[in-house]
C-alpha positions in Angstrom: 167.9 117.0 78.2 164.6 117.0 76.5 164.4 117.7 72.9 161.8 120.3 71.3 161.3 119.9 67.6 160.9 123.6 66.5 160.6 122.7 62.8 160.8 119.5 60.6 160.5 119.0 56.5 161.6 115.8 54.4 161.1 115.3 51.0 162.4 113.5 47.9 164.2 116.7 45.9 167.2 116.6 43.1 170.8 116.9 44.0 170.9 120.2 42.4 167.8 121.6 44.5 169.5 120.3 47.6 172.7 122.3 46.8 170.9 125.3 46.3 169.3 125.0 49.8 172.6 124.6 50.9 174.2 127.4 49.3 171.3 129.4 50.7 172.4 128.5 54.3 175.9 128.8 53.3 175.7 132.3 52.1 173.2 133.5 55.1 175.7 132.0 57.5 178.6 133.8 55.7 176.9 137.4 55.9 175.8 137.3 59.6 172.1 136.5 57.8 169.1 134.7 60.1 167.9 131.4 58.8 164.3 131.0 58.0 162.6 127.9 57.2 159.6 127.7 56.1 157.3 124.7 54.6 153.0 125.2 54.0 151.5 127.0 57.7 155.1 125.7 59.5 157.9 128.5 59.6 160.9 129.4 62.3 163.5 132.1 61.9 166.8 131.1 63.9 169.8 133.7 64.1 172.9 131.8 64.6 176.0 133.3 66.5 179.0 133.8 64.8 180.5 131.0 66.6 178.7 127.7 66.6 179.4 123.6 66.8 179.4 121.9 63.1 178.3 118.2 63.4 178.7 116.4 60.7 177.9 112.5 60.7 177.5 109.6 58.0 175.5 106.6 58.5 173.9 103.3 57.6 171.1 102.0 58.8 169.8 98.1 58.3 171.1 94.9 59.1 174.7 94.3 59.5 176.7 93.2 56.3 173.3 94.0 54.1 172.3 96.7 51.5 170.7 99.7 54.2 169.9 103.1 54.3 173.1 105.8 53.7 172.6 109.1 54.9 174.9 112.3 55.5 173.9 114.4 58.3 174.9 117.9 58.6 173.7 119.8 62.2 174.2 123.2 63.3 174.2 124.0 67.3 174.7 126.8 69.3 173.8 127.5 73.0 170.8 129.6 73.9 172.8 131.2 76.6 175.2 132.5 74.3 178.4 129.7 74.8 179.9 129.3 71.7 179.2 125.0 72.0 182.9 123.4 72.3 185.6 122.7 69.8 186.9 119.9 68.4 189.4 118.7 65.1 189.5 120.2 61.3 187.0 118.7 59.3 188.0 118.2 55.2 184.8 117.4 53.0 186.0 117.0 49.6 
């Protein structure tokens, strides 16, 4: 399936800025809330379903058995349509 790219922002910010973004999401998923992002002209309001699919991946890119690039990814999906996007086991982040 072909992929649009509705909005996009990356930038170097502090570990505390970043938790505050994600407490922002945190607490607008919590109440029922819409998600807007917004960055210069770009902006896109999203309203997520109460029930949605949590991906949640951690990677390294670079040559095998060599310093590379760490990253923690953290997605939220939900069907158009309405579907609630699948199930799967209980995650623990601690």
């Amino acid at each position: 399936m072909p992929e649009e790219t509705l909005f996009k922002s990356e930038s170097t910010q502090n570990r505390e800025d970043i938790a505050s973004y994600l407490r922002k999401v945190a607490d607008n998923l919590e109440n029922g809330n819409s998600l807007t992002l917004r960055t210069g002209d770009q902006s896109v309001t999203m309203d997520p379903p109460p029930r949605l699919t949590f991906e949640v991946k951690a990677e390294r890119e670079g040559a095998t058995g060599k310093p590379g690039e760490l990253s923690v990814e953290f997605e939220l999906e939900w069907d158009e349509n309405g579907g609630d996007g699948g199930s799967g086991g209980s995650l623990e982040i601690e």
